[in-house]
Each structure stands twice: as C-alpha cells, then as structure tokens.
N, C-alpha and C positions, 0 to 999 in steps of 0.2 A: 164749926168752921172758924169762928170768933180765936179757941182756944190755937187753932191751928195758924193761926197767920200771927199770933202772936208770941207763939214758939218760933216760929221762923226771924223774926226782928234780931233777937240776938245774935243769931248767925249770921244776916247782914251788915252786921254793926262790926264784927269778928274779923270777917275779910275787908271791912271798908278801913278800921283801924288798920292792919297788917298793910295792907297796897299805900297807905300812908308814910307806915313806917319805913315799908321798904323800898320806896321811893324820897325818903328824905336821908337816908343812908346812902341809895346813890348820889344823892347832891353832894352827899359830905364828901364823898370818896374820889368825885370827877378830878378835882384841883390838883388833887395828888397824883389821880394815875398821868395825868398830863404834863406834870412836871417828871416824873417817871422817864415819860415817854420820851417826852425832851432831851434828859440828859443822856439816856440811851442810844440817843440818836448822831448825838456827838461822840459816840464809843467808835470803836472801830475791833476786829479781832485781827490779832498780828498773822501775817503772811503766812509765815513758819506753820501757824495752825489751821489756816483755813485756803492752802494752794493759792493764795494771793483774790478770792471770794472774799465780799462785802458780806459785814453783818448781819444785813438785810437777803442776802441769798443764801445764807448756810439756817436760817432760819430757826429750828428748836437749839435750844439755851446746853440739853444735854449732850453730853461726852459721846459719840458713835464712831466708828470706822468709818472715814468718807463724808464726814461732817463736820462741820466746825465742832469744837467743844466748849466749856461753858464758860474758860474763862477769856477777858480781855483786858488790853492796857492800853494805854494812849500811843496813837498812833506814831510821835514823835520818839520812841523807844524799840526802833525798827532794826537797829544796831545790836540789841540785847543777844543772848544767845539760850536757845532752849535747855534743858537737864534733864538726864533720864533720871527717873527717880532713885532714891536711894538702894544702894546694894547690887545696880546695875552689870551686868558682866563688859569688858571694854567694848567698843561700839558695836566693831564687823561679828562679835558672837552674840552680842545680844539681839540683833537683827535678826539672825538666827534662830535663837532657841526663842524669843517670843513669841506666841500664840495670837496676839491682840486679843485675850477673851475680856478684858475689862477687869479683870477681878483685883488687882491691883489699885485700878480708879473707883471699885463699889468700895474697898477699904479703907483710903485716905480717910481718916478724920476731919479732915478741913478742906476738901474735895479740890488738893493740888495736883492731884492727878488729870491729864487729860489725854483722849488718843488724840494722835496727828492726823491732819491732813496735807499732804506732799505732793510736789510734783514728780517724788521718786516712791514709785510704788514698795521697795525695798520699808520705805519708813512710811508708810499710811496706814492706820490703825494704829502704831506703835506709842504707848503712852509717853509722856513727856511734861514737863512742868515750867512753866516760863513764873519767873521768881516775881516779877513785877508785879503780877497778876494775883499771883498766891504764891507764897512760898511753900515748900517743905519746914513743918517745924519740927521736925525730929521728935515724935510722938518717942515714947516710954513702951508702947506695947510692939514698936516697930511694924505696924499692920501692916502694907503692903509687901515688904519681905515675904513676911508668913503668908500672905495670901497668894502667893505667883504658885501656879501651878507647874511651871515648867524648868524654874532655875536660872531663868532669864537676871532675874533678882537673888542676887547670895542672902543670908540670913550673915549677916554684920552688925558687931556694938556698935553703939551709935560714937562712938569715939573714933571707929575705924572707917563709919561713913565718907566718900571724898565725891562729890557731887560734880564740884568743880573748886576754885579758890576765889573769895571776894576780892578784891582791887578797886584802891581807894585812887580817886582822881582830885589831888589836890589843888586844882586851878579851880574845881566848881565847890569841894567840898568848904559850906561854913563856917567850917571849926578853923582852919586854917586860915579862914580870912575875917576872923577875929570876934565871932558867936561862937556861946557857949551851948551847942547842938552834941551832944551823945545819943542821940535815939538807936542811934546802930549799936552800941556797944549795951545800952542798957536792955534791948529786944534779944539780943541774941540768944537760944538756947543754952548754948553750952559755955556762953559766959568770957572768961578769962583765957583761957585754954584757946578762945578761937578770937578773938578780938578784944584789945584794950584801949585806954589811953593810961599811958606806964605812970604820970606824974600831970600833976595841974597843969592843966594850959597848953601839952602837949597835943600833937597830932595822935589822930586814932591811927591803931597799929594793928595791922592783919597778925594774927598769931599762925603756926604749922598746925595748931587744932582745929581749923576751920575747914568743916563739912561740905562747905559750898550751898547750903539748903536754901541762900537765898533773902534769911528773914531782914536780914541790912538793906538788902536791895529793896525788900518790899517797903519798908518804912520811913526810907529816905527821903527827907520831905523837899530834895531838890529837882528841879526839871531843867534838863536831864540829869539824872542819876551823877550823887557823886562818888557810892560806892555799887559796884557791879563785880556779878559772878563771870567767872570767864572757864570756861573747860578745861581740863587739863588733858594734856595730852597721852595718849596709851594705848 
C-alpha cells in the first residue's frame, strides 16, 4: 500500500505543475487578446461587402456567399470602389458566367479575394477585392486565373492585367506638399511601366502599365487616400 500511494505522488505533482503552467500562459495571453479585441472593435467591414451589416452581425472572419468576408478598412474609405479580380471578363458577362464557387478566393496568395454581399442579388457571392483592405499583388503564378472554373476570369499576362487605373489626388498626396514619401512607387509590382516619379522632386506619375491591383492604394500612408484605384470603364 505504502508502495502504491507513493507511485501515485508523481502524478499529482504532474498535473499540479501543468494546471500551473497552463494557467499562467492564460495570464500572459489575456492583455493581448484584449487589446485584439479592442482594436477589432473600432474596425468596421465596408458596406459594398457586407449589405450595409455591422462587423459584429456578419460574424465568422471567413469569405462565404451571404456573409461578410474577411477583409476590412476604415470606415472613413466608404468612397473607394471595389475590383473584380484580375483577368475579369467586363462586368454584365462576368455576372454571368461566375459560379461564386470560391475557388478563386481558396487561390489568392495573400487572401485578396473575397465574395460579396449585396443588396443586388445579381452580385452576392461574386468575388471582389477592395484594395485598401488587401490588394491584388500580381502573384507570378497568376493563381486565381488558373483557378476559375468557369471563364469568368481570362488567363492574361500580368502586363495585360487592367483591374482598374490608380489616381493620384494631389491636394492630399505628401509628396506634392513637400515630403519626401514614395511608398507608392517603391511597393508597386510592376514598377516603372505602371508608376514613377520621372525626376527628383517630381510628383508621382501614374504610368499606362498600371494594372489597377491596388498595392499604392493599400500602402498609402494618408487618411484619406491620396492615391486610389477607380474602374475603368467597359
């Protein structure tokens, strides 16, 4: 008996340590998920994507048909305009031949993909990418291209990409009011070809190479935006 309750000690000892340790991991963890929680809570998800539904009613974080999806921006960027992903067919046929199966949004690499939710049933489930939130960065393997099942999405080089065109708003943009701010031209994928500034000290210059994918818009460290994607017309 002697032997047997002192075989049993170490096991006590086993789970008394653990319920320690796993209780002093939650202390560590609370401050943050609270601060988490906090700035979450000052989020809002843009209209366009969520039928004009709070953050707090579209509830999971994931992309769905009829659900909010997972990205959002500050609510003062209500103005912006959403982008069908790259390779898009023009609007009224891609409404069309789109399925909303997702497979497009499982592809993205950087999970710019998201479906809609709309008060026009025509565009609910249909994916879309609001640039502020995430851009399109014109991946190298062109994933969601190749992933569309249906042709909604052409398979196009990324030079021939037109998402939409950026536009540069010089009354808010920095550079023009006399900071030395490039972030737009130094983020951009495709460089030169889609955005420069031609010589020192010059304003930044939209190029005809520019894709529309957004990455200026996401990076622009002005509120509100002082370069923005805007659709082209088709």
């Amino acid at each position: 008996m002697a032997e047997k309750e002192r075989s049993d000690e170490p096991e006590k000892d086993r789970f008394h340590r653990r319920g320690f340790f796993t209780e002093g991991f939650r202390q560590l963890l609370r401050p943050l998920a609270e601060i988490v929680e906090q700035r979450l809570e000052r989020l809002e998800f843009p209209k366009e994507l969520t039928g004009g539904a709070s953050r707090r009613s579209t509830g999971s974080r994931s992309g769905s048909a009829g659900a909010g999806p997972a990205g959002w921006t500050r609510g003062s960027d209500s103005a912006r305009e959403l982008l069908r992903p790259p390779g898009a067919l023009p609007e009224a046929e891609f409404l069309e031949r789109c399925a909303g199966t997702g497979a497009c949004v499982s592809a993205c690499p950087v999970s710019a993909i998201k479906l809609m939710a709309s008060d026009d049933p025509a565009k609910t489930g249909k994916p879309a990418i609001d640039p502020a939130a995430q851009a399109c960065v014109v991946c190298d393997d062109l994933s969601c291209m190749k992933a569309c099942p249906t042709g909604a999405l052409r398979l196009v080089s990324r030079e021939e990409i037109r998402m939409g065109l950026a536009r540069l708003k010089p009354d808010i943009c920095v550079r023009t009011n006399g900071e030395d701010c490039q972030i737009c031209v130094d983020k951009c994928p495709l460089g030169k070809s889609a955005i420069e500034i031609p010589y020192e000290g010059a304003a930044v210059e939209v190029k005809d190479g520019c894709t529309g994918c957004g990455v200026c818009e996401m990076y622009c460290p002005t509120e509100p935006k002082a370069i923005v994607i805007r659709l082209l017309k088709r």
